[in-house]
C-alpha positions in Angstrom: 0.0 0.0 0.0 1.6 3.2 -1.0 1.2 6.2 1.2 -1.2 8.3 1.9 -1.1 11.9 1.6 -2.2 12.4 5.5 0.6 10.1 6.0 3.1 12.5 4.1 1.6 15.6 5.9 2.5 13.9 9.2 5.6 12.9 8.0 6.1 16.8 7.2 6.5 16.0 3.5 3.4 17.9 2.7 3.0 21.8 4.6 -0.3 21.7 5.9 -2.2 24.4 8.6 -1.6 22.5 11.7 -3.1 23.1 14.6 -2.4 20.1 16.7 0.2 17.5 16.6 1.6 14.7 19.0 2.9 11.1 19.2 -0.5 9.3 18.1 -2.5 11.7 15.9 -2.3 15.5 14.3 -5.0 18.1 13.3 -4.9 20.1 10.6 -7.0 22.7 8.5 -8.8 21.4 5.5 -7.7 22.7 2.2 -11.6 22.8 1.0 -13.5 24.0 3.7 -16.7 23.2 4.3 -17.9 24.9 7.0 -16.1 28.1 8.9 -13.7 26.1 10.6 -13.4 22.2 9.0 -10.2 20.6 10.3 -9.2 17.4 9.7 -8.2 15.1 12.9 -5.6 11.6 11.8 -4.4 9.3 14.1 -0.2 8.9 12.4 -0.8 5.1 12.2 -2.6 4.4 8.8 -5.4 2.7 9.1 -7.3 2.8 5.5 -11.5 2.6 6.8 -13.5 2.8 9.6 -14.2 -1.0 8.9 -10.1 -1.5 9.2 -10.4 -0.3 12.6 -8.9 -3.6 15.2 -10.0 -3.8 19.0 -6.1 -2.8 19.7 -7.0 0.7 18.3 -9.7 1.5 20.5 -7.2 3.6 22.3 -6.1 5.0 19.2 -9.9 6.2 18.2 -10.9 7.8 21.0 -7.8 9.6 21.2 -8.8 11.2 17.9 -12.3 12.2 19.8 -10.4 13.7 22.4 -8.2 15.6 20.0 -11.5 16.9 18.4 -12.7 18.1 21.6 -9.0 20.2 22.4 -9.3 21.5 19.0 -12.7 23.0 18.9 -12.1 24.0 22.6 -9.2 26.0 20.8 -11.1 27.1 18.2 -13.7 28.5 20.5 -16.4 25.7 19.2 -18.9 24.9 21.7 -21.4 23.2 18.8 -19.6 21.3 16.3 -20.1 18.3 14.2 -17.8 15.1 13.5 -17.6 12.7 10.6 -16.0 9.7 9.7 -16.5 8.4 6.5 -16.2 4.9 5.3 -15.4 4.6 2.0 -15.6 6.2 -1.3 -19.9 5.6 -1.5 -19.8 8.0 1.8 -17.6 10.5 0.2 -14.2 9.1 2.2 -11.2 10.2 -0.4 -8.2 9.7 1.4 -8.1 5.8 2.8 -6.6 7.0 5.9 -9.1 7.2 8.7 -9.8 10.6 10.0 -12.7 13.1 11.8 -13.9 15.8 10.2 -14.2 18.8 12.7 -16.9 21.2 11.2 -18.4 23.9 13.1 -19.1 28.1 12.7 -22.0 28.1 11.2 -25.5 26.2 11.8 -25.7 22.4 10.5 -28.7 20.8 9.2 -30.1 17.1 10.1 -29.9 15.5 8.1 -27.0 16.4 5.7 -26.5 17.1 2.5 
């Protein structure tokens, strides 16, 4: 499997607007915004799919929800949305498991 450009932005290979980074994951601003504030939240191991996720990540996972909640603390987000997509059908196009962080502006149930 060849890698992923999450994996390169983590590696520093790709700049990227981050706004959170340590040992297990790293947040960074989406280059195509679809809210106010959308920032992307990926754990540095590559796992490709939600499905892909084993029972020895489940430390790993909710780490990224944790992250999520620092950053839109940060961000000065008290409502806010997260996504994870799971596969291409869903609208996942990087097969590197990641949250989407959207928030600034009202969100509709259910999406678009």
């Amino acid at each position: 499997m060849s890698r992923t450009l999450f994996q390169q932005i983590a590696d520093g290979e790709i700049p990227a607007d981050i706004v959170y980074e340590d040992d297990r994951a790293l947040a960074f601003r989406d280059i195509n915004p679809q809210a106010p504030t959308h920032i992307l939240v990926v754990p540095r191991k590559p796992i490709p799919r939600a499905d892909a996720i084993e029972e020895t990540d489940e430390a790993l996972v909710g780490h990224l929800f944790v992250v999520a909640k620092q950053v839109a603390a940060d961000e000065g987000l008290s409502d806010y949305r997260l996504v994870m997509n799971n596969g291409e059908g869903a609208g996942q196009s990087v097969f590197h498991i990641h949250l989407h962080l959207l928030g600034g502006r009202g969100m509709q149930w259910p999406p678009g």
